[in-house]
C-alpha positions as CSV (number, residue, x, y, z in Angstrom):
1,X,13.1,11.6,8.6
2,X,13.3,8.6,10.9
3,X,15.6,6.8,8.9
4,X,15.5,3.8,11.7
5,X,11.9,3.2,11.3
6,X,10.4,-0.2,9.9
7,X,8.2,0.2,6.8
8,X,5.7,-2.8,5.6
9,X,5.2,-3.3,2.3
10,X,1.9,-4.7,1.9
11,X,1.9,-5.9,-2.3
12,X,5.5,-6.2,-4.4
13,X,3.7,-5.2,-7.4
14,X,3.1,-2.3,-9.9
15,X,2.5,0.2,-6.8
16,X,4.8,-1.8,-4.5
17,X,8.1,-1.7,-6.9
18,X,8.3,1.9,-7.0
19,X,7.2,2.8,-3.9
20,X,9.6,0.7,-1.9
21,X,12.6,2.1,-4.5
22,X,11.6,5.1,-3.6
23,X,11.9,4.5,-0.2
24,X,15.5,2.7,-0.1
25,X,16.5,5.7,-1.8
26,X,15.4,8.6,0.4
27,X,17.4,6.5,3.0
28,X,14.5,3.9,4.7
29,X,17.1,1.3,6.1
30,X,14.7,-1.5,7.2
31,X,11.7,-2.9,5.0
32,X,9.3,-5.4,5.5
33,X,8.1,-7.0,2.5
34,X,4.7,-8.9,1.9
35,X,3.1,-11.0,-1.1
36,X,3.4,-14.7,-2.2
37,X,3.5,-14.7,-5.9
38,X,6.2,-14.8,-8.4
39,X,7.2,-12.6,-11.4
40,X,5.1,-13.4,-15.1
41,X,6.1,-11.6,-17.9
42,X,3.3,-9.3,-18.4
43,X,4.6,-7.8,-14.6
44,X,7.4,-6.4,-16.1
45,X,6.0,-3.7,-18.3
46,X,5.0,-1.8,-14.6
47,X,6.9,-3.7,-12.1
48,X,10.2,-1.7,-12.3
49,X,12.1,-4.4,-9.6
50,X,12.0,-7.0,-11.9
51,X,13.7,-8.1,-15.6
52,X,13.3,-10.9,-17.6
53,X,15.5,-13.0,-15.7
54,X,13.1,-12.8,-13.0
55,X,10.5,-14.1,-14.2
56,X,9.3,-17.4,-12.6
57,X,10.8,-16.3,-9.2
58,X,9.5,-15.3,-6.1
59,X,8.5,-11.3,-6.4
60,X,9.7,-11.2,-2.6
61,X,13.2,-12.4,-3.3
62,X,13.8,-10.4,-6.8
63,X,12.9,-7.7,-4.9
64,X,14.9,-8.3,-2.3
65,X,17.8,-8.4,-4.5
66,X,16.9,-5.6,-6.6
67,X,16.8,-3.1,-3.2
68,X,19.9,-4.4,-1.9
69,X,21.6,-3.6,-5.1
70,X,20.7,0.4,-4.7
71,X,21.0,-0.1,-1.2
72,X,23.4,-1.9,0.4
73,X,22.5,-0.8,3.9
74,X,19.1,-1.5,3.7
75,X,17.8,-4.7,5.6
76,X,14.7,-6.2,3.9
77,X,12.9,-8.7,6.0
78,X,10.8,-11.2,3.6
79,X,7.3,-12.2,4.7
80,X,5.9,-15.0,2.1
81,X,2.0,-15.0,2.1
82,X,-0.8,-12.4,2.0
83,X,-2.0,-10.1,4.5
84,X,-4.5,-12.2,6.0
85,X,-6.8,-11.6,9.1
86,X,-4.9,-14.8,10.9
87,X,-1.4,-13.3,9.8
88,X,-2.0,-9.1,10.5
89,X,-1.0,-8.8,13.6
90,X,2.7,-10.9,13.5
91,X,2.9,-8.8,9.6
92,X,2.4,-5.5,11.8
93,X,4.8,-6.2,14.4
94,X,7.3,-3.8,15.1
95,X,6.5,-1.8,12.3
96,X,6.3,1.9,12.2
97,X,4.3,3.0,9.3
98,X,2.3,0.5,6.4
99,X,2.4,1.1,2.7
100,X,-0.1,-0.8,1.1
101,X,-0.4,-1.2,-2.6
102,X,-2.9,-4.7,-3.0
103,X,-4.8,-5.2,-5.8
104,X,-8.0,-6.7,-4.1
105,X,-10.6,-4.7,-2.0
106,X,-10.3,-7.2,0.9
107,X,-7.0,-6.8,1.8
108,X,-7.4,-2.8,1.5
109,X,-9.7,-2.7,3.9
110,X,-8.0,-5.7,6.4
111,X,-5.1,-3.3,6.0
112,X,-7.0,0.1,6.7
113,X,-8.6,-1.6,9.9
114,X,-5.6,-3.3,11.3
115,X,-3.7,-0.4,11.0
116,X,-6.4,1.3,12.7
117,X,-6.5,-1.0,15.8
118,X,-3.2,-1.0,16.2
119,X,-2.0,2.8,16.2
120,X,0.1,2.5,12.8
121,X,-0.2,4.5,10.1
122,X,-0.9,3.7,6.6
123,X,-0.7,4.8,3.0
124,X,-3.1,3.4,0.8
125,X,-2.7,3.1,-3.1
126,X,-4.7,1.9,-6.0
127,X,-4.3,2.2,-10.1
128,X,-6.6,0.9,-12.7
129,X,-6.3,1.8,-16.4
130,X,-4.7,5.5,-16.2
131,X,-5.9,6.9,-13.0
132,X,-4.2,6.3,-9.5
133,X,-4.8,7.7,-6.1
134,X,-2.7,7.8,-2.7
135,X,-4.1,8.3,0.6
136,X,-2.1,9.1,3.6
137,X,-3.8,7.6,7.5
138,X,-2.5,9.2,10.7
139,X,-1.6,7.2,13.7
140,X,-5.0,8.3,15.2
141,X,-6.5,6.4,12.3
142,X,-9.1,9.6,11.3
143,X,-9.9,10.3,8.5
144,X,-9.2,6.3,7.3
145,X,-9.5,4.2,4.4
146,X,-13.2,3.7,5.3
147,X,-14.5,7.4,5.6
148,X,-14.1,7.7,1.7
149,X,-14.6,4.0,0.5
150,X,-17.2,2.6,3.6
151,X,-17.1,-1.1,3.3
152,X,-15.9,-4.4,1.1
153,X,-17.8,-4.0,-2.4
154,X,-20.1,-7.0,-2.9
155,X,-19.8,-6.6,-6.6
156,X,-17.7,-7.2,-9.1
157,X,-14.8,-4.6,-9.8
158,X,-12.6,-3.2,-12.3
159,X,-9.0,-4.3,-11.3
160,X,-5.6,-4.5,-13.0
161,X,-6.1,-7.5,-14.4
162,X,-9.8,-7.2,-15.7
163,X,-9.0,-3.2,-17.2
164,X,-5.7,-3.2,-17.7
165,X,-3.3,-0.5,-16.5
166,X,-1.1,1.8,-17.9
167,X,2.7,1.4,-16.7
168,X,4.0,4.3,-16.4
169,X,0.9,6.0,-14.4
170,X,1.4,3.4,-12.0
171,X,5.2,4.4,-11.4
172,X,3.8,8.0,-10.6
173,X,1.2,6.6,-8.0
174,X,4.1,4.6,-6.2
175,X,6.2,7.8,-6.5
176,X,3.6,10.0,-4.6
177,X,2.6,7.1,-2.0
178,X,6.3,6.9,-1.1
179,X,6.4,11.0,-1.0
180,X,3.3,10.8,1.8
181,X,4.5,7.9,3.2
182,X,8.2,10.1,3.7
183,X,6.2,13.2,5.3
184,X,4.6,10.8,7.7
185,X,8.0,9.8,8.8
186,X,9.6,13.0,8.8
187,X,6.5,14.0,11.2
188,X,4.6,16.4,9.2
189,X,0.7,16.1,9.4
190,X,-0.4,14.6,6.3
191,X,-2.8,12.3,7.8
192,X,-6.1,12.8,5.5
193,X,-4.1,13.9,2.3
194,X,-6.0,12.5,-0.7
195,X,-3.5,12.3,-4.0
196,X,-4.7,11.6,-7.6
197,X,-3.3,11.4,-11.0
198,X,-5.4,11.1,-14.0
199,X,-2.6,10.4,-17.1
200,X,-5.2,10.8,-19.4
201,X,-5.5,14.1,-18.7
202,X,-2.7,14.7,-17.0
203,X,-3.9,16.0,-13.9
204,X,-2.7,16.3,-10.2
205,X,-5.2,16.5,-7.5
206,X,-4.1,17.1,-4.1
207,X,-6.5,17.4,-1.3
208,X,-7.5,16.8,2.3
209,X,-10.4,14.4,3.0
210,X,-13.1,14.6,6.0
211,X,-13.9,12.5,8.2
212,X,-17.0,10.9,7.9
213,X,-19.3,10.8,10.9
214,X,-20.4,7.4,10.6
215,X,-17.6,5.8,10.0
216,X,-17.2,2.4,11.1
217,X,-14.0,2.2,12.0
218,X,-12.7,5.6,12.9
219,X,-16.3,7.4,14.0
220,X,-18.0,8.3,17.3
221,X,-20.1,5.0,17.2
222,X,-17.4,2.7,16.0
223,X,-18.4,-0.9,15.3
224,X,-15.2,-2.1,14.5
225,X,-12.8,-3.5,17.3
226,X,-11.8,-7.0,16.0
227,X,-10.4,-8.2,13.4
228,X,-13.2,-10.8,12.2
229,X,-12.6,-12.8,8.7
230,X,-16.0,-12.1,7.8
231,X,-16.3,-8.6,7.1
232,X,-13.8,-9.0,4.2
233,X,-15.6,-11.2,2.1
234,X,-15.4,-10.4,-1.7
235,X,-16.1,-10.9,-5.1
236,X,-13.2,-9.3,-6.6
Protein backbone atom coordinates (compact mmCIF):
# COMPACT_ATOMS: atom_id res chain seq x y z
CA UNK A 1 0.00 0.00 0.00
CA UNK A 2 1.28 3.47 -0.72
CA UNK A 3 1.51 4.50 2.66
CA UNK A 4 3.00 8.06 1.40
CA UNK A 5 0.00 8.85 -0.68
CA UNK A 6 -2.41 11.87 0.24
CA UNK A 7 -6.09 10.93 0.78
CA UNK A 8 -9.03 13.79 0.68
CA UNK A 9 -11.68 13.42 2.80
CA UNK A 10 -14.51 14.97 1.23
CA UNK A 11 -17.47 15.06 4.49
CA UNK A 12 -16.19 14.56 8.45
CA UNK A 13 -19.40 12.95 9.14
CA UNK A 14 -21.24 9.59 9.78
CA UNK A 15 -19.32 8.04 6.60
CA UNK A 16 -16.33 10.34 7.01
CA UNK A 17 -15.41 9.36 10.82
CA UNK A 18 -14.98 5.77 10.14
CA UNK A 19 -13.64 5.85 7.08
CA UNK A 20 -10.70 8.12 7.74
CA UNK A 21 -10.13 5.87 11.22
CA UNK A 22 -9.96 3.29 9.17
CA UNK A 23 -7.50 4.73 7.16
CA UNK A 24 -4.97 6.22 9.90
CA UNK A 25 -5.01 2.79 11.07
CA UNK A 26 -4.02 0.61 8.05
CA UNK A 27 -1.11 3.15 8.09
CA UNK A 28 -2.36 6.27 5.60
CA UNK A 29 0.16 8.94 6.92
CA UNK A 30 -1.15 12.12 5.31
CA UNK A 31 -5.00 13.20 5.16
CA UNK A 32 -6.67 15.97 3.80
CA UNK A 33 -9.76 16.81 5.54
CA UNK A 34 -12.90 18.82 4.17
CA UNK A 35 -16.25 20.17 5.71
CA UNK A 36 -17.21 23.44 7.61
CA UNK A 37 -19.56 22.52 10.26
CA UNK A 38 -19.24 21.75 13.83
CA UNK A 39 -20.27 18.75 16.10
CA UNK A 40 -24.37 18.76 17.51
CA UNK A 41 -25.28 16.26 19.62
CA UNK A 42 -27.38 14.16 17.61
CA UNK A 43 -23.78 13.57 15.43
CA UNK A 44 -22.57 11.61 18.05
CA UNK A 45 -24.75 8.60 17.99
CA UNK A 46 -22.82 7.72 14.18
CA UNK A 47 -20.01 10.03 14.16
CA UNK A 48 -17.47 7.76 16.07
CA UNK A 49 -14.54 10.87 16.07
CA UNK A 50 -16.44 12.80 18.24
CA UNK A 51 -17.74 12.80 22.21
CA UNK A 52 -19.72 14.99 24.09
CA UNK A 53 -16.99 17.35 24.75
CA UNK A 54 -17.00 18.02 21.17
CA UNK A 55 -19.80 19.24 20.66
CA UNK A 56 -19.98 22.93 19.49
CA UNK A 57 -16.51 22.61 17.88
CA UNK A 58 -15.34 22.46 14.56
CA UNK A 59 -15.80 18.72 13.10
CA UNK A 60 -12.41 19.45 11.16
CA UNK A 61 -10.42 20.11 14.40
CA UNK A 62 -12.09 17.26 16.66
CA UNK A 63 -11.22 15.22 14.13
CA UNK A 64 -8.09 16.25 13.76
CA UNK A 65 -7.38 15.52 17.26
CA UNK A 66 -9.14 12.42 17.41
CA UNK A 67 -6.74 10.87 14.38
CA UNK A 68 -3.66 12.13 15.90
CA UNK A 69 -4.45 10.46 19.12
CA UNK A 70 -4.45 6.78 17.21
CA UNK A 71 -1.94 8.06 15.03
CA UNK A 72 0.69 10.04 15.98
CA UNK A 73 2.52 9.98 12.61
CA UNK A 74 -0.19 10.86 10.66
CA UNK A 75 -0.28 14.50 9.17
CA UNK A 76 -3.88 15.85 8.75
CA UNK A 77 -4.06 18.95 6.63
CA UNK A 78 -7.45 20.91 7.59
CA UNK A 79 -9.41 22.46 4.70
CA UNK A 80 -12.54 24.60 6.29
CA UNK A 81 -15.42 24.94 3.67
CA UNK A 82 -17.27 22.67 1.27
CA UNK A 83 -16.28 21.22 -1.87
CA UNK A 84 -17.38 23.82 -4.07
CA UNK A 85 -16.89 24.18 -7.98
CA UNK A 86 -14.66 27.63 -7.19
CA UNK A 87 -12.64 25.60 -4.44
CA UNK A 88 -12.18 21.73 -6.35
CA UNK A 89 -9.29 22.20 -7.93
CA UNK A 90 -6.91 23.79 -4.90
CA UNK A 91 -9.07 20.84 -2.49
CA UNK A 92 -7.62 18.20 -5.21
CA UNK A 93 -4.19 19.31 -5.28
CA UNK A 94 -1.62 16.99 -4.65
CA UNK A 95 -3.89 14.38 -3.76
CA UNK A 96 -3.68 10.87 -4.64
CA UNK A 97 -6.98 9.20 -4.24
CA UNK A 98 -10.67 11.12 -2.89
CA UNK A 99 -12.95 9.58 -0.35
CA UNK A 100 -16.10 11.20 -0.42
CA UNK A 101 -18.81 10.70 2.06
CA UNK A 102 -21.30 14.14 1.47
CA UNK A 103 -24.62 14.13 2.31
CA UNK A 104 -26.03 16.20 -0.59
CA UNK A 105 -26.37 15.11 -4.30
CA UNK A 106 -24.51 18.24 -5.57
CA UNK A 107 -21.34 17.71 -4.07
CA UNK A 108 -21.40 13.84 -5.14
CA UNK A 109 -21.57 14.58 -8.32
CA UNK A 110 -18.96 17.93 -8.24
CA UNK A 111 -16.86 15.31 -6.63
CA UNK A 112 -17.36 12.35 -9.24
CA UNK A 113 -16.63 14.93 -12.19
CA UNK A 114 -13.65 16.69 -10.66
CA UNK A 115 -12.19 13.66 -9.92
CA UNK A 116 -12.81 12.70 -13.36
CA UNK A 117 -11.14 15.70 -15.04
CA UNK A 118 -8.33 15.50 -13.11
CA UNK A 119 -7.11 11.71 -13.23
CA UNK A 120 -7.90 10.99 -9.37
CA UNK A 121 -9.61 8.36 -8.17
CA UNK A 122 -12.56 8.34 -6.00
CA UNK A 123 -14.64 6.30 -3.62
CA UNK A 124 -18.03 7.33 -3.28
CA UNK A 125 -20.40 6.63 -0.16
CA UNK A 126 -23.92 7.21 0.79
CA UNK A 127 -26.31 5.83 3.91
CA UNK A 128 -29.89 6.61 4.44
CA UNK A 129 -32.07 4.77 7.06
CA UNK A 130 -30.36 1.11 7.08
CA UNK A 131 -28.97 0.68 3.68
CA UNK A 132 -25.40 2.04 2.47
CA UNK A 133 -23.41 1.62 -0.58
CA UNK A 134 -19.58 2.16 -1.61
CA UNK A 135 -18.36 2.60 -5.02
CA UNK A 136 -14.88 2.46 -5.95
CA UNK A 137 -13.68 5.06 -9.55
CA UNK A 138 -10.40 4.18 -11.24
CA UNK A 139 -7.93 6.78 -12.31
CA UNK A 140 -9.37 6.37 -15.88
CA UNK A 141 -12.61 7.60 -14.34
CA UNK A 142 -14.91 4.53 -16.20
CA UNK A 143 -17.24 3.26 -14.89
CA UNK A 144 -17.91 6.70 -12.67
CA UNK A 145 -20.36 8.02 -10.28
CA UNK A 146 -22.56 9.08 -13.27
CA UNK A 147 -22.93 5.66 -15.23
CA UNK A 148 -25.17 4.37 -12.27
CA UNK A 149 -26.73 7.72 -10.93
CA UNK A 150 -26.71 9.99 -14.42
CA UNK A 151 -27.29 13.53 -13.27
CA UNK A 152 -28.15 16.07 -10.10
CA UNK A 153 -31.83 14.97 -8.98
CA UNK A 154 -34.21 17.89 -9.42
CA UNK A 155 -36.38 16.59 -6.73
CA UNK A 156 -36.54 16.35 -3.45
CA UNK A 157 -34.59 13.35 -1.64
CA UNK A 158 -34.50 11.17 1.19
CA UNK A 159 -31.31 12.16 3.19
CA UNK A 160 -29.95 11.64 6.69
CA UNK A 161 -31.50 14.27 8.06
CA UNK A 162 -35.06 13.94 6.42
CA UNK A 163 -35.09 9.68 7.01
CA UNK A 164 -32.94 9.23 9.62
CA UNK A 165 -30.10 6.72 9.73
CA UNK A 166 -29.14 3.96 11.61
CA UNK A 167 -25.65 4.34 13.39
CA UNK A 168 -24.15 1.54 13.30
CA UNK A 169 -24.85 0.65 9.45
CA UNK A 170 -23.23 3.66 8.72
CA UNK A 171 -19.94 2.53 10.56
CA UNK A 172 -20.00 -0.58 8.23
CA UNK A 173 -20.39 1.60 4.97
CA UNK A 174 -17.24 3.72 6.19
CA UNK A 175 -15.51 0.41 6.97
CA UNK A 176 -15.99 -1.01 3.41
CA UNK A 177 -15.32 2.59 1.58
CA UNK A 178 -11.98 2.71 3.48
CA UNK A 179 -11.42 -1.23 2.45
CA UNK A 180 -11.85 -0.10 -1.51
CA UNK A 181 -10.34 2.92 -1.03
CA UNK A 182 -7.07 0.64 0.56
CA UNK A 183 -7.19 -1.79 -2.68
CA UNK A 184 -6.99 1.29 -4.76
CA UNK A 185 -3.89 2.20 -3.12
CA UNK A 186 -2.35 -0.99 -2.82
CA UNK A 187 -2.86 -1.04 -6.80
CA UNK A 188 -5.35 -3.74 -7.23
CA UNK A 189 -8.19 -3.03 -9.94
CA UNK A 190 -11.24 -2.32 -8.11
CA UNK A 191 -12.20 0.53 -10.17
CA UNK A 192 -16.18 -0.27 -10.87
CA UNK A 193 -16.69 -2.33 -7.64
CA UNK A 194 -20.24 -1.55 -6.36
CA UNK A 195 -20.60 -2.37 -2.38
CA UNK A 196 -23.97 -2.58 -0.46
CA UNK A 197 -25.25 -3.31 2.94
CA UNK A 198 -28.77 -3.60 3.69
CA UNK A 199 -28.88 -3.98 7.95
CA UNK A 200 -32.29 -4.69 7.74
CA UNK A 201 -31.62 -7.72 6.27
CA UNK A 202 -28.31 -8.12 6.75
CA UNK A 203 -27.09 -8.45 3.48
CA UNK A 204 -23.64 -7.91 1.57
CA UNK A 205 -23.72 -7.22 -2.05
CA UNK A 206 -20.54 -7.04 -3.86
CA UNK A 207 -20.44 -6.37 -7.53
CA UNK A 208 -18.90 -4.79 -10.55
CA UNK A 209 -20.81 -2.12 -12.35
CA UNK A 210 -20.84 -1.24 -16.33
CA UNK A 211 -20.12 1.33 -17.91
CA UNK A 212 -22.82 3.15 -19.36
CA UNK A 213 -22.56 4.18 -23.02
CA UNK A 214 -23.88 7.51 -22.68
CA UNK A 215 -22.42 8.64 -20.02
CA UNK A 216 -21.78 12.12 -19.75
CA UNK A 217 -18.82 12.26 -18.21
CA UNK A 218 -16.93 9.09 -18.72
CA UNK A 219 -18.65 7.93 -22.40
CA UNK A 220 -17.60 8.05 -26.02
CA UNK A 221 -19.62 11.38 -26.60
CA UNK A 222 -18.68 13.09 -23.33
CA UNK A 223 -20.19 16.43 -22.67
CA UNK A 224 -18.52 17.15 -19.63
CA UNK A 225 -15.03 19.01 -19.61
CA UNK A 226 -15.46 21.96 -17.25
CA UNK A 227 -16.36 22.36 -14.22
CA UNK A 228 -19.50 24.79 -14.54
CA UNK A 229 -21.55 25.76 -11.21
CA UNK A 230 -24.61 25.14 -13.03
CA UNK A 231 -24.93 21.67 -13.56
CA UNK A 232 -25.03 21.04 -9.81
CA UNK A 233 -28.07 22.81 -8.98
CA UNK A 234 -30.27 21.04 -6.36
CA UNK A 235 -33.17 20.74 -4.28
CA UNK A 236 -31.84 18.55 -1.69
Amino acid sequence: MRTEARVLVVGVGGLGCPCALALVKAGVLALRLCDDDIVEESNLHRQILFDDASVGKSKLEQAKRALESVAGTVMIELALGRFLPSTARGLLEGCDLVVEGADNFATKFLVADACALAGIPVVHAAAVRTYGTALAVGPRGRPCYRCLFEDVPREEVANCVSAGVLGPMVGVVGALQADLALATLDGRDVGGTLVTYDAETDVLRRTRVSAREGCTLCGPFRRIDVIDERRYITVS
